[in-house]
Structure formats: structure tokens, C-alpha cells
C-alpha positions in Angstrom: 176.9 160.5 177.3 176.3 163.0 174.2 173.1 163.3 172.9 172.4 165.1 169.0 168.9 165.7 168.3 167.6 167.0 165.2 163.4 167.6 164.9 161.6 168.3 161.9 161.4 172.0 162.9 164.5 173.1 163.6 165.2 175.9 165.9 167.7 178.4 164.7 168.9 181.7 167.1 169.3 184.9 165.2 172.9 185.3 164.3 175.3 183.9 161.6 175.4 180.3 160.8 178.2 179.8 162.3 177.6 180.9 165.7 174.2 178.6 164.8 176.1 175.3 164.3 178.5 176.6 167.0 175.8 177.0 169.4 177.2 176.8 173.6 180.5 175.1 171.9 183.7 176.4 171.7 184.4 175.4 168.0 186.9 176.9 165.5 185.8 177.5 161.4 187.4 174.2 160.4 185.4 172.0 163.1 182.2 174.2 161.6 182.8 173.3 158.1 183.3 170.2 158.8 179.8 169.5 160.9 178.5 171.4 158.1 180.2 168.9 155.3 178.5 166.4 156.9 175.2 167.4 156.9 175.6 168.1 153.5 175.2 172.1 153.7 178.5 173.9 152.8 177.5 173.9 149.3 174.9 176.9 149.7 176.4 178.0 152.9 179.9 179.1 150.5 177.4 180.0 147.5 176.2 182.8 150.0 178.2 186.3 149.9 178.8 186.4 153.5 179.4 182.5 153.9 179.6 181.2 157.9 178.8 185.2 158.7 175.4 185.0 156.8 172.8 186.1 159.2 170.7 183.9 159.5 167.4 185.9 161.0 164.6 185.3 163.8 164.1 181.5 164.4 166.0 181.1 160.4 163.9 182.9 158.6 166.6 183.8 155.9 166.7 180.3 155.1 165.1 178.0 153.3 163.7 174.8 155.2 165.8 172.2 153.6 168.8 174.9 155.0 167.9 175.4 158.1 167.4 171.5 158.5 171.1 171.3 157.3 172.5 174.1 159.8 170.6 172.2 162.7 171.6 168.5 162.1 175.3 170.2 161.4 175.0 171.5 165.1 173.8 168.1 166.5 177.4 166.6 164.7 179.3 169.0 165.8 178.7 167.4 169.1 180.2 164.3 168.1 176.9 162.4 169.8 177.4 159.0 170.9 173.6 158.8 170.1 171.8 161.3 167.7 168.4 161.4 166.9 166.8 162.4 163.8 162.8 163.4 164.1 161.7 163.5 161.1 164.8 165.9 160.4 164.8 165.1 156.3 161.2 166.0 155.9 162.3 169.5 154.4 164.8 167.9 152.4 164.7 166.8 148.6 165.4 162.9 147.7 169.1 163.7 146.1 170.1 165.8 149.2 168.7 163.4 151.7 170.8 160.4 150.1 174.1 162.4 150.1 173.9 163.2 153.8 172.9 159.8 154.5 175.6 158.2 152.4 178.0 160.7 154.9 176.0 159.9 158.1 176.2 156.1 157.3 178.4 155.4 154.7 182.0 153.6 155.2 183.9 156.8 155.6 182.4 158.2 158.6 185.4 157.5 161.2 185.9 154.4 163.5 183.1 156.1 165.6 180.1 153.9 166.2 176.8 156.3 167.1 173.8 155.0 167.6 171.5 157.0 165.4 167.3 156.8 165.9 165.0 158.1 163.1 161.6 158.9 163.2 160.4 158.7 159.5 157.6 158.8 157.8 159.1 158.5 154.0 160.7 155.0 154.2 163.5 155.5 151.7 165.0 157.8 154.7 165.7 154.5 156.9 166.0 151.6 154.4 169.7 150.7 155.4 168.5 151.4 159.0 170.3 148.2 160.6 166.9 147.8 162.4 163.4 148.4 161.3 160.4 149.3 163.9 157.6 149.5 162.3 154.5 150.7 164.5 150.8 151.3 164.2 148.9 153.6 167.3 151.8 153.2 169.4 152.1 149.3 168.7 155.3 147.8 167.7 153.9 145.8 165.1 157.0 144.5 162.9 160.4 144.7 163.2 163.2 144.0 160.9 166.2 144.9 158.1 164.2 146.8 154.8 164.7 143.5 153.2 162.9 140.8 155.8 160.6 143.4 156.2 159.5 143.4 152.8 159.8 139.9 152.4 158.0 139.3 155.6 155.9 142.1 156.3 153.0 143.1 156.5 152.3 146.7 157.1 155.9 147.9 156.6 155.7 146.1 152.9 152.2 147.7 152.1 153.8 151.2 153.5 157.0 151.0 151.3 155.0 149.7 148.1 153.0 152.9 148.1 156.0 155.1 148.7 157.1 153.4 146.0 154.7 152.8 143.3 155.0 149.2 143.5 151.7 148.6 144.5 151.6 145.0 142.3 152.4 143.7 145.3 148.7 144.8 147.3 146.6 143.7 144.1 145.0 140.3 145.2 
């Protein structure tokens, strides 16, 4: 019924971050901060002298990438989506602050709430516990699988993640 979608150029209004995350909802500062815990931003969002009032400029430009990233995916959960869909929404993001919003996204202590979540990623650490793999070449589905059976039994998704990874003693014949 609810959708969430988060792209890797997320589109901010000019106003505060709060009426950003809030965006066409009626939400109070509690429901905000929360949306905004989750997507791992009210760390700078409270470091910042005006707080949820910040202005946030034309289109974000106030911000920082890996912030405005944060603000947008804390607008998508704030919706509560039953599914949410991440486009390459972590690009922007550094390694430590992509793991912390997945460990809130995915981890144990998100609610009873089952979403289904679909993301489009390029760096392969950002859907590793994915419960299900696609990987896909022009277009092709051409493996799918958990992180694991794929590199145990992949081809291209193994090749992909050992380059990522520096573990390239796997490609040397």
C-alpha cells in the first residue's frame, strides 16, 4: 500500500529539515526524530544550532550529500512503507555510517514490522545480508542468491565482490 523511495539524488524542498522529513504528512517532533534516528542523522541534525529548524536551502544545498541522503531516506520511514526502495541511496554515505543505518533498517530491533526493502547497489557490502541477491549484467538476471551461495557459487557476483574487496586471490588462475 505505502511505498518509501529513496534515489541517489535526493530531492530536498527549501525549508527546515523538519518540514523536509515531514514533507505532505502531518507528523509531530517526536515521530521526526524518530525517522531521523533511523536513518541514522540526528547526530549532526542536533550538532546544528538551529536543529529540526535548520534551513536547509534550494534543493539542500546547505547540506552535505551524505546529510541530505539521511534527511530523505528519514522522510521515506517516516511513512512507515510496507515496501521502500533504496536506489543507490548510500552512495553519498561513508562505510561506518552506511553500516549503522543498516544495522537500524535490518537489524533485530526494528519493530514486528516486516517491509519489503529493494536496493539498487553498486558497492556490494550495502546488500550482503540482503535475504536475496540479483545479480544482473545488461539487464540480464544472471545469478541469484544469499551473499554467501553467491560467493560460493557465483560467478559474476563473486568476481564483483572480490574486487570490492581486495580479495582478488580468488580471480588469479
Amino acid at each position: 500500500e505505502r511505498i518509501g523511495f529513496v534515489s541517489q539524488d535526493p530531492f530536498l524542498f527549501f525549508g527546515t529539515i523538519g518540514e523536509n522529513v515531514a514533507y505532505a504528512r502531518d507528523a509531530d517532533d517526536d515521530q521526526i526524530l524518530s525517522a531521523l534516528e533511523a536513518a541514522g542523522a540526528t547526530e549532526f541534525v542536533s550538532s546544528l544550532p538551529d536543529g529540526l529548524d535548520t534551513m536547509v536551502g534550494d534543493r539542500g544545498v546547505m547540506l552535505s550529500g551524505g546529510q541530505r541522503a539521511r534527511i530523505s531516506l528519514a522522510r521515506a520511514l517516516l511513512k512507515d512503507p510496507d515496501l521502500l526502495i533504496l536506489d543507490e541511496a548510500s552512495a553519498a554515505l561513508d562505510a561506518e555510517t552506511e553500516k549503522r543505518i543498516q544495522e537500524s533498517l535490518f537489524g533485530s530491533s526494528n519493530g514486528s514490522k516486516k517491509r519489503i526493502t529493494i536496493a539498487v547497489a553498486h558497492r556490494l557490502a550495502t546488500i550482503r545480508n540482503a535475504d536475496e541477491i540479483v545479480a544482473m549484467v545488461d539487464g540480464a538476471i544472471v545469478e541469484r542468491g544469499t551473499h554467501s551461495n553467491l560467493l560460493e557459487n557465483g560467478n559474476v557476483y563473486s568476481s564483483q565482490w572480490s574486487i570490492q574487496t581486495g580479495e582478488l586471490g580468488s580471480l588469479e588462475g
